[in-house]
C-alpha positions in Angstrom: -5.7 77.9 60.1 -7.1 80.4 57.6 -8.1 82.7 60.7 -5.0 82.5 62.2 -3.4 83.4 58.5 -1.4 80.3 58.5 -2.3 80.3 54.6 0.2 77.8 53.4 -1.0 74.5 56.2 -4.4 76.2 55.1 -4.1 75.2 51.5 -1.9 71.9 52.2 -5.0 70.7 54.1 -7.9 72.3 51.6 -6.2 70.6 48.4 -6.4 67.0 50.3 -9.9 67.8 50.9 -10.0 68.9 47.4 -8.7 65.5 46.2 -11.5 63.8 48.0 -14.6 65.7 46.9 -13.1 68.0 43.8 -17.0 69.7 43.9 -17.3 70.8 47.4 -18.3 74.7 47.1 -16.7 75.7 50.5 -13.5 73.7 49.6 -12.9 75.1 46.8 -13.6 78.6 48.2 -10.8 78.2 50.4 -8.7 77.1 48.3 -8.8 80.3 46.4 -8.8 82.3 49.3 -5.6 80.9 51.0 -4.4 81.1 47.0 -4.9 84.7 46.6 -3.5 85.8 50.5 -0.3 83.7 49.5 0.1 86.2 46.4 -0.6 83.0 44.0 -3.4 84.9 41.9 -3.6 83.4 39.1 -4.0 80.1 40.6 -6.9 81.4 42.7 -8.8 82.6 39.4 -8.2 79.6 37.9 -9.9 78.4 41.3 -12.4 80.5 41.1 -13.4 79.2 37.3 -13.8 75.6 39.0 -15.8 76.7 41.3 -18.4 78.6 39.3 -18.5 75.3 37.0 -19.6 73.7 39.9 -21.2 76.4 41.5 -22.5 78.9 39.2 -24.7 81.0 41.9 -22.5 81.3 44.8 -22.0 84.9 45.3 -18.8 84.8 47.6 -17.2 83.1 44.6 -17.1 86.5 42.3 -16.7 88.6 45.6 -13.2 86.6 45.6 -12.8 87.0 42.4 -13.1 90.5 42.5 -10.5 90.9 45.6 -8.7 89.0 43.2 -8.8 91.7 40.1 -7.8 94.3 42.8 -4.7 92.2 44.1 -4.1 92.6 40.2 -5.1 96.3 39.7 -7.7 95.7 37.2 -10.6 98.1 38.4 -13.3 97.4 35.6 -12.9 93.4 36.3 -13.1 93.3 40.0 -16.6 96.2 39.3 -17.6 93.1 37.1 -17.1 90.4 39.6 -18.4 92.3 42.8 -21.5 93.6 40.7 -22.4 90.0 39.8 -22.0 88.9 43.5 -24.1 91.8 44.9 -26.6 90.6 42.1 -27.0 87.4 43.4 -26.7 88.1 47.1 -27.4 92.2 48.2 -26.7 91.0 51.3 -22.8 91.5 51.1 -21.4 94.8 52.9 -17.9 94.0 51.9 -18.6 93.7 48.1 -20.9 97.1 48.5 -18.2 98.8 50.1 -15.0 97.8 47.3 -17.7 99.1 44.7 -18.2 102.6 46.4 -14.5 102.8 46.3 -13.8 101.1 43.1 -16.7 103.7 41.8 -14.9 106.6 43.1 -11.3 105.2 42.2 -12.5 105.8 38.5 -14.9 108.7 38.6 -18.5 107.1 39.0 -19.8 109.1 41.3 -23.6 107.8 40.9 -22.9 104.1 41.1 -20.7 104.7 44.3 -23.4 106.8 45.9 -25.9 103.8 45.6 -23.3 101.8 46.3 -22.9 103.9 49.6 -26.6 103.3 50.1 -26.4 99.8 49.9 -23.5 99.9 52.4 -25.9 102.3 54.7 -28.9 100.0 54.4 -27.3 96.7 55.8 -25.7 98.9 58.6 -29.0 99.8 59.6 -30.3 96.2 59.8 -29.6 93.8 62.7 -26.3 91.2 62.1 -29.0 88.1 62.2 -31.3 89.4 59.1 -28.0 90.3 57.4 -26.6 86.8 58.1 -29.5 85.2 57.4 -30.0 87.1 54.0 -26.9 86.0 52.8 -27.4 82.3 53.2 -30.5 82.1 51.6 -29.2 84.1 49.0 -26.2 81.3 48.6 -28.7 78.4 49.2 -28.1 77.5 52.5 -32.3 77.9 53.0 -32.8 75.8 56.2 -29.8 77.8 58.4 -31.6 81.1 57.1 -34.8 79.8 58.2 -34.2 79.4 61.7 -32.1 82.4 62.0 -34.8 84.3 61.1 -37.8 82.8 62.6 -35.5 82.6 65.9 -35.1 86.3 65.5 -39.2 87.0 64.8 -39.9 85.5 68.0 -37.6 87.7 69.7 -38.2 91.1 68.2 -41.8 90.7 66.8 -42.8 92.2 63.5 -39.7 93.5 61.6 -40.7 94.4 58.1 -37.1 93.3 56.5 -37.1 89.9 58.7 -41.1 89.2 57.5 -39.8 89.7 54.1 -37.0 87.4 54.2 -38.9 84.5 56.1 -41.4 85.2 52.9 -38.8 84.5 50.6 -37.6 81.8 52.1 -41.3 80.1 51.9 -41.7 81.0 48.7 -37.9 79.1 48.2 -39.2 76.0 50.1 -43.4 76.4 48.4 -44.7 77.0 51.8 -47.0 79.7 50.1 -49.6 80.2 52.4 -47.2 81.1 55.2 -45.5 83.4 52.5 -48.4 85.1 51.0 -49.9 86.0 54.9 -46.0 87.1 55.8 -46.4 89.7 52.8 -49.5 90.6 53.4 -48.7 91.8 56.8 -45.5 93.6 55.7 -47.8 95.9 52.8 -50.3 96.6 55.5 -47.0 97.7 57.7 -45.1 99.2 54.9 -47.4 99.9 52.1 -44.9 102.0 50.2 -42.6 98.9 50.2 -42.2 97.7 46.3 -39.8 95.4 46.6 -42.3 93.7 49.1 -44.8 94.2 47.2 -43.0 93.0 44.0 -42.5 89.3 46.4 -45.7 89.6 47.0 -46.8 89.0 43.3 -44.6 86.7 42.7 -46.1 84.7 45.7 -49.6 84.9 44.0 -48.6 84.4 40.9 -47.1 80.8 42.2 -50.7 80.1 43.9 -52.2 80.8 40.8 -54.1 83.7 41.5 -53.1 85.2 38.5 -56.0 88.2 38.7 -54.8 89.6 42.0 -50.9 88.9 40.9 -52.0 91.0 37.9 -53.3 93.9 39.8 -50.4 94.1 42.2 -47.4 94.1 39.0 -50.0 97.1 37.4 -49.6 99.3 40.7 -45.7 98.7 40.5 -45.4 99.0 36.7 -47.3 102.7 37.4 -44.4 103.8 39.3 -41.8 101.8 37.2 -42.8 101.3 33.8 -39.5 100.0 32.2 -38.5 97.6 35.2 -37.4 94.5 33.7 -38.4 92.2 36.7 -42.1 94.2 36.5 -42.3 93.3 32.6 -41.5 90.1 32.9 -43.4 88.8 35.6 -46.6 90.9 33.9 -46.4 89.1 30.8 -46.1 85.7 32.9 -48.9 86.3 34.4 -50.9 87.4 31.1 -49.7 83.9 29.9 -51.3 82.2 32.8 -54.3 84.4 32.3 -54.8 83.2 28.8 -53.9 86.0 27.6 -50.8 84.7 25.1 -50.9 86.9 22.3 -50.3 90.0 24.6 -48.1 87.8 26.5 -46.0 86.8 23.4 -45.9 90.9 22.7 -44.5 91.9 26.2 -42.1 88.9 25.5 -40.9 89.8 22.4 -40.8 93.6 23.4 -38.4 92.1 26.1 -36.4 90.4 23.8 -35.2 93.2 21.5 -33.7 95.2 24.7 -31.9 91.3 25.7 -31.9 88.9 22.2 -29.6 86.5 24.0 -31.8 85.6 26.8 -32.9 82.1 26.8 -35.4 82.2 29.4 -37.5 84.8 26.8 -36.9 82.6 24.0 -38.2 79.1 26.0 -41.9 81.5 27.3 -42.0 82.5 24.1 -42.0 79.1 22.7 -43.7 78.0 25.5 -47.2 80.3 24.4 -46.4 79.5 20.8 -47.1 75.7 21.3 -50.1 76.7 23.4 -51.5 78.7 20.8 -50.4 75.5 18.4 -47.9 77.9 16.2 -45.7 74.7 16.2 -43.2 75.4 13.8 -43.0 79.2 15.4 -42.7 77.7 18.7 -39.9 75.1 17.4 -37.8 77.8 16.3 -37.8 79.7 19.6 -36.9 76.7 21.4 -33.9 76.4 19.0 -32.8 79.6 19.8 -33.1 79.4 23.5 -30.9 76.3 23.2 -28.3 78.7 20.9 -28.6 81.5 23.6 -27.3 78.5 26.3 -26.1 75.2 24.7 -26.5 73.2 28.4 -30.2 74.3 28.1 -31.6 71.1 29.0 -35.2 73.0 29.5 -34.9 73.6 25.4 -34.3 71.0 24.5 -36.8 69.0 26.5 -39.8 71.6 25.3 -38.8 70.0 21.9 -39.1 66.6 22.7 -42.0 67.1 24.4 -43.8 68.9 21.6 -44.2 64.4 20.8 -43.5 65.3 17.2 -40.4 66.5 16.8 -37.5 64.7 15.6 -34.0 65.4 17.2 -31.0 65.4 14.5 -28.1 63.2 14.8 -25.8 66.2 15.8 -28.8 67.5 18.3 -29.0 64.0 19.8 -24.9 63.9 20.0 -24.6 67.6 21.4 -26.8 66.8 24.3 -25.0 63.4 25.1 -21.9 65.5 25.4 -23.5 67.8 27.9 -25.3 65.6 29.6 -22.2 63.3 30.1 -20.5 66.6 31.3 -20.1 66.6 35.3 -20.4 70.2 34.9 -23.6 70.5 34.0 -26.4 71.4 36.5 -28.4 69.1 38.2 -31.9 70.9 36.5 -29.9 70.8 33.0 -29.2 67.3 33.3 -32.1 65.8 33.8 -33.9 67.5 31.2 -31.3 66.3 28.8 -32.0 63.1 30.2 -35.7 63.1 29.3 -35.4 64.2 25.8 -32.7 62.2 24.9 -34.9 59.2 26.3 -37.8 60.4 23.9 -35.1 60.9 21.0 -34.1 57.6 21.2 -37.7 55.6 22.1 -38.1 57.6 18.7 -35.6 55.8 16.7 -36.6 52.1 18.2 -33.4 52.5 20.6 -35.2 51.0 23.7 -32.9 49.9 25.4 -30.6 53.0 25.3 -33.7 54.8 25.3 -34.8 53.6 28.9 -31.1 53.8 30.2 -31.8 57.7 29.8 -35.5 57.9 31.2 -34.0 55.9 34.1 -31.6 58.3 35.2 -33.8 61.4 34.4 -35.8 60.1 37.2 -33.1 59.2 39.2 -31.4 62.5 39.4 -35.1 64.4 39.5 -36.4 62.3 42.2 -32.9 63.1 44.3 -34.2 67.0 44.1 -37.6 66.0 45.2 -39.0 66.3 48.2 -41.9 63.8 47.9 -43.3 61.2 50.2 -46.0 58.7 49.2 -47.2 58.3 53.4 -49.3 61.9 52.7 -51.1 60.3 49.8 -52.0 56.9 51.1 -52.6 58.6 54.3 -55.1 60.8 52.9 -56.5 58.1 50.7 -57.5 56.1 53.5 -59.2 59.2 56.2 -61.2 60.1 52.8 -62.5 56.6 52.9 -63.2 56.5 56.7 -65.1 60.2 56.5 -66.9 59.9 53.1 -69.0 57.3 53.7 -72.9 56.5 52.4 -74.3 57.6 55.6 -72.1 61.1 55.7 -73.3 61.7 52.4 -77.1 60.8 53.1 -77.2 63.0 55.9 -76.3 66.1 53.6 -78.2 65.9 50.9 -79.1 68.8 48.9 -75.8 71.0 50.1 -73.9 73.0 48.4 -73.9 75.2 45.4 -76.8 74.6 42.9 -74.6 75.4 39.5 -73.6 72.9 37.4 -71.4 74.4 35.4 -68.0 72.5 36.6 -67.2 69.4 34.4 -64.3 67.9 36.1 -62.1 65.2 34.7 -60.1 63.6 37.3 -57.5 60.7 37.4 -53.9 60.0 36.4 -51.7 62.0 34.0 -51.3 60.7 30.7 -54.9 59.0 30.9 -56.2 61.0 27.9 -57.8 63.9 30.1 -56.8 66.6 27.6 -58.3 64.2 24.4 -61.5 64.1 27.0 -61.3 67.3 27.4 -60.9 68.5 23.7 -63.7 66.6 22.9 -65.6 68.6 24.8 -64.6 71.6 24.2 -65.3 71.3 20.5 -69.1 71.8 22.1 -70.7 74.7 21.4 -71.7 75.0 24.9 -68.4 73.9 26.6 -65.3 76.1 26.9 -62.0 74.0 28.6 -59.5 76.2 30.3 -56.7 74.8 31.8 -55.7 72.3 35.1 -57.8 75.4 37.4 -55.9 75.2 41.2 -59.3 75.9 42.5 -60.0 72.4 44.5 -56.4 72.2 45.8 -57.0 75.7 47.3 -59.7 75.4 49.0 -58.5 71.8 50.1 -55.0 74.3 51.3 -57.7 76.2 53.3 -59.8 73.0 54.5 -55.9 71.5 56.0 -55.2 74.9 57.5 -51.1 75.3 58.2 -51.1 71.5 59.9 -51.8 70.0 56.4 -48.5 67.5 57.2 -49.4 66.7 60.1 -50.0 63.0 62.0 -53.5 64.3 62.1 -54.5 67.1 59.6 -57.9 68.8 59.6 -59.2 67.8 56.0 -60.8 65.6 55.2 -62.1 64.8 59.1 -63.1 68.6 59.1 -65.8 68.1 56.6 -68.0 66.4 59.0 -68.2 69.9 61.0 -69.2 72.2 58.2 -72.3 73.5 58.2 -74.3 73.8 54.8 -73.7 77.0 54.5 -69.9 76.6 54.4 -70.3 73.7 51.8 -72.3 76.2 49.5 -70.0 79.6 50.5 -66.9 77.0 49.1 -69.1 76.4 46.0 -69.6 80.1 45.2 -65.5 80.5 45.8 -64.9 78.2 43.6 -66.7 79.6 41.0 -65.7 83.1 41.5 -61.7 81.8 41.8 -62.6 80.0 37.8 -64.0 83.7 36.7 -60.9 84.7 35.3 -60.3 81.4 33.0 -63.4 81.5 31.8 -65.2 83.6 28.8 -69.3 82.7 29.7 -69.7 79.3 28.0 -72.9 77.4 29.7 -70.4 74.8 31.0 -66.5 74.7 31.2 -63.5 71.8 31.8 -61.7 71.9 35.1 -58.9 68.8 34.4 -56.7 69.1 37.2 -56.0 65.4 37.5 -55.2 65.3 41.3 -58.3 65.8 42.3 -59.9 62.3 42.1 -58.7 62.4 45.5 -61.4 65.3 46.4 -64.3 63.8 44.6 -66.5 63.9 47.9 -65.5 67.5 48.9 -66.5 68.1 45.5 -69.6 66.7 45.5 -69.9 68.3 48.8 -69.7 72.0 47.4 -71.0 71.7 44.1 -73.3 68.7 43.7 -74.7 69.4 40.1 -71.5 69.3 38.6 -70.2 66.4 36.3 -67.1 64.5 37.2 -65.4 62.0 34.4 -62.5 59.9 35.4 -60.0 59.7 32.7 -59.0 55.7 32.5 -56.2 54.3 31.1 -54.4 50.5 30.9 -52.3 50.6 34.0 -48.8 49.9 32.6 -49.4 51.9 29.5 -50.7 54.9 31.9 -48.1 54.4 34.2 -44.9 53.8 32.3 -45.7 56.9 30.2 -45.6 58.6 33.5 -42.3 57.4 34.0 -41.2 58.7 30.9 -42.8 62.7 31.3 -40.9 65.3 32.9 -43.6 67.6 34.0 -42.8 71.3 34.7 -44.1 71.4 38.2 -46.0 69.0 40.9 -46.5 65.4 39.8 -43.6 64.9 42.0 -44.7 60.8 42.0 -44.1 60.0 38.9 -40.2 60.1 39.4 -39.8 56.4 40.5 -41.4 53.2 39.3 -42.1 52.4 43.4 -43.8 55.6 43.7 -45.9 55.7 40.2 -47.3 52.1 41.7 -48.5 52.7 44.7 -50.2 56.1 43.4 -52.1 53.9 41.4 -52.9 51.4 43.0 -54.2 54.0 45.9 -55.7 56.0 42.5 -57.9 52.5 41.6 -58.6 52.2 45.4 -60.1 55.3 46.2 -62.3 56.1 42.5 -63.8 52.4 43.8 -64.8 54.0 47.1 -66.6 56.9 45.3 -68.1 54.5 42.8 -69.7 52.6 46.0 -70.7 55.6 48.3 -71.7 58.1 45.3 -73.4 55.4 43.0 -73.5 56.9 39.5 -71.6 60.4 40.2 -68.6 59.6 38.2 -68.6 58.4 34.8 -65.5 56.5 34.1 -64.3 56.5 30.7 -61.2 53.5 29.6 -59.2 55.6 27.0 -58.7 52.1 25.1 -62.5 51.8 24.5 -62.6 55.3 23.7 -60.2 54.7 20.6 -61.9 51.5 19.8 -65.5 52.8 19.3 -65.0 57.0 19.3 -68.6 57.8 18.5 -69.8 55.6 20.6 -68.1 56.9 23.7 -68.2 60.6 22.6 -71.9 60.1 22.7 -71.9 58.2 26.2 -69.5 61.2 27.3 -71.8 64.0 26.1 -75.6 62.2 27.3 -74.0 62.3 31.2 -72.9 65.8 30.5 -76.8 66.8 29.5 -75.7 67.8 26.3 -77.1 67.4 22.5 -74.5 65.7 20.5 -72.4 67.9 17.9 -70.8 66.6 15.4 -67.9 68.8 16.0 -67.3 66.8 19.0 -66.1 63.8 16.3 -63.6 66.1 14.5 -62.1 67.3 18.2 -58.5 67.9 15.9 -60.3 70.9 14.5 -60.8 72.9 17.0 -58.5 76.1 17.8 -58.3 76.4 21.0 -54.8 76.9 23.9 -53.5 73.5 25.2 -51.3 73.4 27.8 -50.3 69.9 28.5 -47.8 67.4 27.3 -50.7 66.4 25.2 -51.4 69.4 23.4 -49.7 68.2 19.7 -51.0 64.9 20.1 -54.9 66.6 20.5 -54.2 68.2 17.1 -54.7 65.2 15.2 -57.6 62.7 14.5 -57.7 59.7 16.8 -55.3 57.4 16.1 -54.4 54.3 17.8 -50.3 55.0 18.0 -49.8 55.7 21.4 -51.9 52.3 22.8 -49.1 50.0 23.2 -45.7 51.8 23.1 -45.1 50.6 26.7 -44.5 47.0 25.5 -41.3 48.3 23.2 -40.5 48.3 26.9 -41.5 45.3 28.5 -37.8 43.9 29.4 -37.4 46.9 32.1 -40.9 46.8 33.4 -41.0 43.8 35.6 -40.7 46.0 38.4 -44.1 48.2 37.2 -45.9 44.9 36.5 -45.0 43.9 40.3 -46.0 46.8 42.2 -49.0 47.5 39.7 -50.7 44.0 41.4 -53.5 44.6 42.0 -57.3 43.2 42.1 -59.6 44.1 39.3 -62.2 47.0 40.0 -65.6 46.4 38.6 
């Protein structure tokens, strides 16, 4: 109807569809379209103001709402409204063109020669990257994808459709395919920077912070005030370690925007690693000023584990959780804190109402599956077993400077890990990505396959590529590490890898982190982590990881007698020295009594632990699951089963 310009049956039929699903982004865009062509302006901004409730980053919404501002001959509002849309998608020649006239109309002749440019440039590209550019831009990821792969395979290497199909892996975390796409396109079009600029971002999501670092240096050289540049440099500084130059370039960033929560949160963020508490509660309080539905703030504060919400904090963020115009991300942090606000006051019951839901409406943005895990579990137990180990003895790298601690989140890894830090020969850095990269390697691009390559692909290695992944390993930790004898890799995950570990670096310790299954596993439930962990969003899931956790650490118990040293967090806190000692004789290290008075030790933390590290050892934490119990039938059920000697 709406091509054929029969507006009014156009809008009759949109506002019953409206009446039926009063969010729908496309219904409500036509709506305000048909609104505005029938002269009803007005209405249509009024439209327009729903939608962006809804759908805040929908760039033909403020396109429309800039034909709108024309319609009512306000120049400076429809710039506004087509600048933000061009913003959020470049890829809009219609927008581009109203702003090189609108630029003219009132004497800008600079903006509406870029804005010319801009025009020029999308002329110049074929309709299907165009097209394609535009949907990813407004979330439609999947349709963009095949466009533009279906395009590749008809034209070959096109710089501006490799980019795209980057950005669209980098959307969906396929990161290897993005990081090779870039790759290609810089040894194409070296001069690219915006390519370039993806391309840092792409490492910088991998982890390899040193080689992100290098490529944001060559751009800041050209651009030294770009914003984007800046901000992403003093990211990757933070995952470097490097916070107090990190908090600088923050702050410097800050003073040209004050308003900008995102600053304020990374800020905070470095200041509770560097344990600046009260410095980092205050940022997080003015990140949740600069944006009241800031569910991220207000989260960080809860999961500082000490903080204490106010009555009017705990009220505000019911309101805006309870608001069904609050973003889906927004919500569910609000969800989480307001669950720890209330476990706080003895609320349980409301309290798990909240943590409930959090994980409802995270786990509906998750694209987990639990097949992949147990699927793995059980090839690592058909490959790794005593014989495949026998027959490769003495492989691998001779160091033993790794100290892994494996297991579960929320085992006590980071209290293990403080502990032995506070060593005068031990430094801990950080969950290192090391093993999952070289396991990304070992899977090549079939990882999700019926029949991946790892872990059946470790029966083919020679002994030279078990000690070459050794040496990578230890070259990828360089830039976490400051030249201590021995340092802490914690990355929980990878009790999984505990053969290819052994495999590639057979001198080095590995600890397994232990903790009472329900205890472990409901304060899982009740953690919002800030990326990965994506099982811990539904009681179901948290069980069956588990039980697939127990499974496979008793598998490496039987086929590499004596490799791992398990340590039960509960015996830990009920005879410290005693354990500390046990912990430090299988590391080969003299005991230090600075290793008893772990609390004392400066040092970065950057888990959900990091607060709760910062104190002597206490015994508060053993059984809060039980406050509990009434909603946990369900955890008790699926957490059945046998006992592992």
């Amino acid at each position: 109807m709406m091509e054929r310009s029969e507006f009014e049956r156009a809008l009759s039929a949109a506002d019953a569809l409206r009446a039926q699903v009063p969010q729908n982004r496309d219904v409500l865009y036509m709506v305000a379209v048909c609104q505005r062509y029938l002269g009803r302006i007005a209405d249509a901004l009024a439209t327009l103001t729903a939608l962006e409730r809804f759908h805040p980053k929908f760039s033909r919404l403020y396109q429309e709402r800039g034909y709108c501002h024309i319609a009512r001959r306000d120049a400076q509002q429809a710039i506004e409204a087509f600048l933000r849309a061009v913003n959020i998608n470049p890829a809009l020649p219609a927008s581009w063109l109203s702003l090189q006239t609108l630029f003219r109309m009132t004497g800008q002749a600079a903006n509406a020669t870029n804005a010319a440019g801009h025009v020029a440039k999308l002329a110049e590209l074929p309709p299907e990257i165009v097209t394609a550019s535009g949907m990813f831009a407004d979330g439609e990821i999947l349709p963009a994808e095949k466009i533009t792969r279906d395009f590749l395979l008809k034209h070959g290497n096109h710089v501006e459709a490799m980019r795209l199909l980057a950005k669209i892996g980098l959307e969906l975390e396929v990161l290897d395919d993005a990081e090779l796409l870039l790759e290609n396109v810089l040894l194409i079009a070296p001069d690219y920077t915006a390519a370039r600029y993806d391309y840092a971002r792409v490492l910088l999501e991998r982890h390899k912070h040193r080689r992100a670092k290098q490529e944001l240096e060559k751009l800041l050289d050209e651009e030294p005030e770009n914003r984007a540049y800046r901000t992403t440099y003093a990211t990757v500084c933070a995952g470097l370690g490097e916070l107090q130059q990190a908090i600088s370039l923050y702050r410097k960033l800050l003073a040209e925007s004050p308003r900008s929560e995102d600053l304020h949160l990374s800020v905070a963020h470095a200041l509770k690693t560097l344990g600046l508490q009260q410095e980092a509660i205050q940022s997080y309080r003015t990140a949740a000023a600069c944006r009241p539905d800031y569910g991220d703030a207000y989260w960080s504060l809860a999961n500082l584990k000490t903080y204490r919400f106010t009555d009017e904090e705990i009220a505000r963020m019911r309101t805006v959780e309870a608001d069904n115009g609050t973003q889906l991300v927004d919500r569910y942090h609000f969800c989480f804190a307001l669950g720890k606000a209330l476990e706080d006051r003895q609320a349980y019951a409301k309290s798990f109402a909240y943590y409930e839901r959090g994980n409802a409406l995270k786990k509906s943005a998750s694209r987990y599956r639990p097949e992949f895990i147990e699927r793995n579990a059980r090839q690592q137990r058909a490959v790794c077993t005593p014989e495949f180990f026998a027959a490769r003895v003495g492989v691998g790298c001779p160091s033993d400077a790794p100290i892994f601690i494996v297991g579960l989140p929320r085992a006590g890894s980071t209290l293990l890990e403080q502990i032995l830090a506070s060593h005068s020969r031990v430094e801990g850095t950080l969950e290192l990505p090391e093993i999952p990269r070289i396991v990304a390697e070992l899977h090549g691009r079939d990882g999700d396959t019926a029949d991946p390559r790892y872990p059946g692909i470790l029966a083919a290695m020679t002994h030279e590529d078990f000690r070459r992944l050794g040496e990578t390993y230890l070259l990828g930790t360089l830039p976490y590490r400051t030249g201590s004898p021995y340092f802490v890799d914690k990355m929980p995950n990878n009790f999984r890898h505990v053969g290819l570990m052994h495999l590639i670096l057979p001198n080095a310790r590995i600890i397994d982190a232990r903790r009472e299954p329900m205890a472990c596993c409901f304060s899982n439930f009740k953690q919002l982590f800030a990326s990965g962990q994506e099982f811990t969003y539904s009681i179901d899931d948290i069980a069956r990881y588990y039980r697939r956790y127990v499974e496979l650490m008793a598998h490496w118990d039987t086929v590499l007698p004596g490799k791992v040293l398990r340590v039960q967090h509960e015996d830990l806190i009920e005879d410290f020295e005693g354990n500390v000692r046990r912990l430090l004789a299988f590391c080969s290290l003299e005991f230090e009594a600075s290793c008893l008075e772990f609390y004392k030790t400066d040092r970065s933390i950057r888990t959900a632990s990091s607060e709760q590290v910062r104190q002597p050892i206490n015994r508060g934490g053993l059984d809060q699951w039980r406050h509990f119990e009434p909603w946990l039938d369900a955890l008790k059920r699926g957490l059945a089963i046998d006992p592992v000697v």
